[in-house]
Backbone as numpy.savetxt, mean C-alpha at the origin, in Angstrom:
# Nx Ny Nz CAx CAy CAz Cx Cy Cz
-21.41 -5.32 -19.14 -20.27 -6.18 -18.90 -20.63 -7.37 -18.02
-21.84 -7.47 -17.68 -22.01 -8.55 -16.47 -21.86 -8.57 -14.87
-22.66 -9.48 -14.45 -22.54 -9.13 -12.84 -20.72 -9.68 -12.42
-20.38 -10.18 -13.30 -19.16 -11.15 -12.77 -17.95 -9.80 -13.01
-18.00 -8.56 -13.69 -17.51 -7.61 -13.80 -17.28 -6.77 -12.27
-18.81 -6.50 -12.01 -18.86 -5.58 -10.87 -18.17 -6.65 -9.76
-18.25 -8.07 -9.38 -17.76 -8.96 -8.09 -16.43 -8.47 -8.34
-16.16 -8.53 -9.96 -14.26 -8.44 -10.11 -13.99 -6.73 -9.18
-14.93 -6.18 -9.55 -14.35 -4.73 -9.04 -14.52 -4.46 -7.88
-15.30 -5.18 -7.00 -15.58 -4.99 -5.57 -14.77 -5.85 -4.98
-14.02 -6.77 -5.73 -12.80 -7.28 -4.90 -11.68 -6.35 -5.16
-11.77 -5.78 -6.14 -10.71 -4.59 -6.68 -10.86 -3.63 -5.55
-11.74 -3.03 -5.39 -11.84 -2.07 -4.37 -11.99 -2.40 -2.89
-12.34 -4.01 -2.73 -11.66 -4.57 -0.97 -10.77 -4.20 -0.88
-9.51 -4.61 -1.66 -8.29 -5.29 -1.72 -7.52 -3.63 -1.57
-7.60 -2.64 -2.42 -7.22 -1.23 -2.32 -7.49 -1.17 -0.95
-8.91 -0.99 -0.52 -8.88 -0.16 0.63 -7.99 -0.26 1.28
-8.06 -2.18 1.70 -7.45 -2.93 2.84 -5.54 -2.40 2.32
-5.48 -2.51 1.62 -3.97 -2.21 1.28 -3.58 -0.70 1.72
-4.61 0.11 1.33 -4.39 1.48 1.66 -4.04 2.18 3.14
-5.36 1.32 3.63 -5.30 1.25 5.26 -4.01 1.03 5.49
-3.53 -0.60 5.69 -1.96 -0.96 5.83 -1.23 0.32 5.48
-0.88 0.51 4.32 0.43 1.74 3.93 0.30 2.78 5.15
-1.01 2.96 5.14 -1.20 4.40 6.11 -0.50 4.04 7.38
-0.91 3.07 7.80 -0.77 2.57 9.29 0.53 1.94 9.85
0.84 1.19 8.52 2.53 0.64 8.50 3.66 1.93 9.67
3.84 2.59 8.91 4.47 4.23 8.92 4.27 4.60 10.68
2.74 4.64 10.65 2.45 5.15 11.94 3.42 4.60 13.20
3.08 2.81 12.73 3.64 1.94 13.84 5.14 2.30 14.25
5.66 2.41 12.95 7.00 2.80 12.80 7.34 4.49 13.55
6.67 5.30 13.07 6.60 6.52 14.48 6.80 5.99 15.82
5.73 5.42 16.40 6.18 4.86 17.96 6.89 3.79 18.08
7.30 2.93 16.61 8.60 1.82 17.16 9.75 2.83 17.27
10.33 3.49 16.66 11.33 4.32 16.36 11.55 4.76 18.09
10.69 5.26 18.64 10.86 5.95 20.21 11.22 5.04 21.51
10.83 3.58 20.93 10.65 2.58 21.45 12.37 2.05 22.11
12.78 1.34 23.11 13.85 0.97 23.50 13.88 -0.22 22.88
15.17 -0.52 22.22 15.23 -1.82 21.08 15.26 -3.13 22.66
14.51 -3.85 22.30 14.41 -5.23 22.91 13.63 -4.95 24.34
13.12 -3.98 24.48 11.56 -3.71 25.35 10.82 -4.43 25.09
9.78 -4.50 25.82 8.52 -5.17 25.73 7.67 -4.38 24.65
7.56 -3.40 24.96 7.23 -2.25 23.94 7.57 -2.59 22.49
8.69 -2.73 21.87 9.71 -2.78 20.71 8.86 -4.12 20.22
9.23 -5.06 21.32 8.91 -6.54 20.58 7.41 -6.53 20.08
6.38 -5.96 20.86 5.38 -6.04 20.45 5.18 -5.27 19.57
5.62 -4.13 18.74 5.50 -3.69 17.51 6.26 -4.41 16.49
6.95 -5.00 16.70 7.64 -6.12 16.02 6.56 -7.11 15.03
5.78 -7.47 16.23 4.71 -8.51 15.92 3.78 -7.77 15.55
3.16 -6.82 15.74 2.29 -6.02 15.23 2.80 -5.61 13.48
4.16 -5.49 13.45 4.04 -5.02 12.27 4.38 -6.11 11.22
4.97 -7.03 11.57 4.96 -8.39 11.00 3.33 -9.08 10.49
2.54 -8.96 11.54 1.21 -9.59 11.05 0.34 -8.54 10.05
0.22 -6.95 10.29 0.07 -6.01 9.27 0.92 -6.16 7.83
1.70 -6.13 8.12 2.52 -6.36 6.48 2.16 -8.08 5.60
2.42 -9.02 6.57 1.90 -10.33 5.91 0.69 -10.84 5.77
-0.05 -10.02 6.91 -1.06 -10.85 6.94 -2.10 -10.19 6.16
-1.93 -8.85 6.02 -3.49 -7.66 5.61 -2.43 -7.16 4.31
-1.45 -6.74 4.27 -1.08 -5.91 3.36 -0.72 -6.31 1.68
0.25 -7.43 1.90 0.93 -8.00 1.41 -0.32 -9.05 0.35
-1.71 -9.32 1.06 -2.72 -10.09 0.29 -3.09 -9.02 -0.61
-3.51 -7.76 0.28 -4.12 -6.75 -0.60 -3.54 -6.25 -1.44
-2.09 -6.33 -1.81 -1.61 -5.46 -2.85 -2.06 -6.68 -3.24
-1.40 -8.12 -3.64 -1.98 -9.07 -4.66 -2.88 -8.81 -5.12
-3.91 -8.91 -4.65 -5.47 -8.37 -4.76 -5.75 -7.42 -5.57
-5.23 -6.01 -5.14 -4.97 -5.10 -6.42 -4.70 -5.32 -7.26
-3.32 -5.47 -7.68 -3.10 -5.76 -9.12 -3.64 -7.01 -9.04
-4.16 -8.26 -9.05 -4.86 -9.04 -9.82 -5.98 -8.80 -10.10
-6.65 -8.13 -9.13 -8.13 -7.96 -9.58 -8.17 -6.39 -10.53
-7.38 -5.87 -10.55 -7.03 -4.77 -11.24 -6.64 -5.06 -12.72
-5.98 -6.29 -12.66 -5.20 -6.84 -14.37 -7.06 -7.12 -14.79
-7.29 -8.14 -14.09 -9.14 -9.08 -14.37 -9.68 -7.80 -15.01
-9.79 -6.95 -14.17 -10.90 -5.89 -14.64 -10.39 -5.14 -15.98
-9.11 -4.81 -15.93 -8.47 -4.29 -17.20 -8.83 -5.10 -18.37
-8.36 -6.52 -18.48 -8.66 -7.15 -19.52 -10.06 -7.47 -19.85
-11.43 -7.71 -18.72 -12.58 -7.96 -18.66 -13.01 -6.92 -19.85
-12.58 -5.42 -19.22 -13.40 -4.06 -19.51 -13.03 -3.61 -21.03
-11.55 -4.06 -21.54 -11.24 -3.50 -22.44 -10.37 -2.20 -22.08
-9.54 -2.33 -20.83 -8.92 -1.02 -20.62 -7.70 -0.77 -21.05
-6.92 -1.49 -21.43 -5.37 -1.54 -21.35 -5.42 -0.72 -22.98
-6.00 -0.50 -23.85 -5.90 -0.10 -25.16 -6.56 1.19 -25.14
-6.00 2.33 -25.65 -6.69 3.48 -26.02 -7.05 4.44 -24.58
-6.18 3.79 -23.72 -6.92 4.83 -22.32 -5.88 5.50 -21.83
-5.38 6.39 -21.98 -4.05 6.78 -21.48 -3.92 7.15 -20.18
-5.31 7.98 -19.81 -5.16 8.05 -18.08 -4.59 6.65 -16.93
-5.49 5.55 -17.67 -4.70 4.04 -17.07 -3.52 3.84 -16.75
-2.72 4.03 -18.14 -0.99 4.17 -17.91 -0.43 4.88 -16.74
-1.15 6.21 -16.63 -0.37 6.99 -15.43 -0.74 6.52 -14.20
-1.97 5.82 -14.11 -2.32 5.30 -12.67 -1.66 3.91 -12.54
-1.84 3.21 -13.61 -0.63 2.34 -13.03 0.60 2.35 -12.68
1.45 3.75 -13.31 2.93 3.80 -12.64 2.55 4.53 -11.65
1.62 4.94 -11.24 1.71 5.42 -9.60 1.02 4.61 -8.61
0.24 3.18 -9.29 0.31 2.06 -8.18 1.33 1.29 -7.95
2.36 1.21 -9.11 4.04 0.43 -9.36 4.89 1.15 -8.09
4.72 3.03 -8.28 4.95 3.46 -7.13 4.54 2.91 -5.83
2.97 2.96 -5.78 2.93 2.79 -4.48 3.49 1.19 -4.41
3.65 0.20 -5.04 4.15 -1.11 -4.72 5.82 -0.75 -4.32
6.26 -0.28 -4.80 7.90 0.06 -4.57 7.64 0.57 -2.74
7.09 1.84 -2.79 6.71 2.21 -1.22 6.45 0.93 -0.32
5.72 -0.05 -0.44 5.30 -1.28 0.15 6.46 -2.17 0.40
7.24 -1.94 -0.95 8.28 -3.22 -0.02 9.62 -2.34 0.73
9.42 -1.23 0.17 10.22 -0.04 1.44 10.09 -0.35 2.50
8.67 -0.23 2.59 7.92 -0.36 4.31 8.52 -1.61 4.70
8.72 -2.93 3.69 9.07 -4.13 4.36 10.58 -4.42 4.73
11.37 -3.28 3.88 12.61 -3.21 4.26 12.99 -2.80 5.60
12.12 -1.45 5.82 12.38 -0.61 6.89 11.82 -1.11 8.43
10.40 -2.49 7.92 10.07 -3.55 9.03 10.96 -4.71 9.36
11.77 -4.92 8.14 12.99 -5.91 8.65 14.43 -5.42 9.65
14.39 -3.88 8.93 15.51 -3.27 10.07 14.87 -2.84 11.57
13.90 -2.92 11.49 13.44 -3.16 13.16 12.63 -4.35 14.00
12.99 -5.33 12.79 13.18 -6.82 13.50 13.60 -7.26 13.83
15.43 -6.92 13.47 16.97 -6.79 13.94 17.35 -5.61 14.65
16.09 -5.34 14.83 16.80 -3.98 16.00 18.43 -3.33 15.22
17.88 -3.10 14.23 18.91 -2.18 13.24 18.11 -0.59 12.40
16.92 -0.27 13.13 16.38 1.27 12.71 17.67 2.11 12.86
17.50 2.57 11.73 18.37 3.89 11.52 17.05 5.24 11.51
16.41 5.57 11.38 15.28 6.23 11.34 14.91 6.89 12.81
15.29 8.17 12.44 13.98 8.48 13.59 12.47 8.56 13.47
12.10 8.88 14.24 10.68 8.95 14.32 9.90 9.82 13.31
10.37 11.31 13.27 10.05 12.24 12.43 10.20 11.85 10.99
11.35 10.85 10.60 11.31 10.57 9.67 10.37 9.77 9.16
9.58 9.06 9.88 8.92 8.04 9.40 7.36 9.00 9.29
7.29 9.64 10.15 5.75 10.80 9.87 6.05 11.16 8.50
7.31 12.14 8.03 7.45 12.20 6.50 7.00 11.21 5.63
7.63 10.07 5.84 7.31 9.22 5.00 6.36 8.71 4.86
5.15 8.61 6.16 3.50 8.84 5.60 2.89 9.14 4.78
3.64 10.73 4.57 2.53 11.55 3.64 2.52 11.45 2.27
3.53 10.33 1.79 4.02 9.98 0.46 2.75 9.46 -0.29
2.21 8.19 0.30 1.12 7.45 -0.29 -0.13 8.31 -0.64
-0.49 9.29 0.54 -1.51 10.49 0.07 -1.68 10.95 -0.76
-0.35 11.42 -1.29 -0.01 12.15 -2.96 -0.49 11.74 -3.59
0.15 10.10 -3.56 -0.08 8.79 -4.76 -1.79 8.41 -5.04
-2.08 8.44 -3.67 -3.92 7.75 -3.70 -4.53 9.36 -4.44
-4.45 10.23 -3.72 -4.87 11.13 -4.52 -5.20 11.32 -5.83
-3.71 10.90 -6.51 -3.17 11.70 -7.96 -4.09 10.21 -9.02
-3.82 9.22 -7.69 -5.00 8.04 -8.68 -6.49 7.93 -8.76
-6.97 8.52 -7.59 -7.89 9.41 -7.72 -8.71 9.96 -8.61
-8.13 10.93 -8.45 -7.92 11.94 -9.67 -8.50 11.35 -11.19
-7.52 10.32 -11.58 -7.15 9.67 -12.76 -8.24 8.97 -12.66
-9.03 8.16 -12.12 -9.78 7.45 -12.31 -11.42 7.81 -12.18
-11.34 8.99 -11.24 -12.72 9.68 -11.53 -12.58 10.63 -12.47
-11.79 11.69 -12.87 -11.96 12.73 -13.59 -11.73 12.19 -15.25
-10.66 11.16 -15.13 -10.04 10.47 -16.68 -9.51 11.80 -17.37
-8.52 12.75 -17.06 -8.16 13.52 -17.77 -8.10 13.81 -19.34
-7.31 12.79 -19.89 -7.09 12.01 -20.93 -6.92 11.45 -21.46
């Protein structure tokens, strides 16, 4: 397929990590904003912390994914005849839905409007795990 294949996929797989990281970490922040006194010093600075994580690292890397993910699909010949593909893409659509969750749930504690406790937001960590997993899965094993 060419060297210009593998650059497409090693930006494919920057762009995941860096996105993956974010999801993981998003959540976390949100654990200790949640405990946080709204309009603390504390509060505000997870504010900004989670504002520059979501726009600045996260929000490129999903782009990144799916574009360098479409590149490589169409480069490789994947979108036809691969059915494992299909299922990993509705569980990266998933994880994109999760992502702008996270950006919903970063705007209600930009307005100091969390409804969330803390515990809730550890739950909601362990969601993306499933997802990276189950794509995983799909992309090394290729079921079917």
């Amino acid at each position: 397929m060419g060297l210009a294949y593998e650059w497409i996929k090693i930006g494919h797989l920057f762009s995941v990590i860096a996105w993956m990281a974010g999801i993981f970490y998003l959540p976390r922040l949100f654990v200790y904003h949640a405990d946080a006194v709204a309009g603390s010093v504390q509060s505000e600075t997870f504010k900004v912390m989670e504002r520059r994580l979501l726009k600045g690292i996260m929000r490129p890397a999903m782009y990144g994914t799916w574009g360098f993910g479409f590149w490589l699909g169409l480069k490789g010949g994947w979108f036809v005849g691969v059915s494992w593909l299909w299922l990993k893409l509705l569980f990266v659509l998933g994880l994109t839905v999760y992502h702008y969750q996270l950006d919903a749930w970063r705007k209600a504690f930009a307005q100091d409007a969390n409804r969330h406790a803390s515990r809730f937001f550890r739950m909601m960590n362990e969601l993306p795990t499933l997802l990276l997993f189950a794509i995983l899965v799909l992309v090394v094993v290729k079921p079917f």
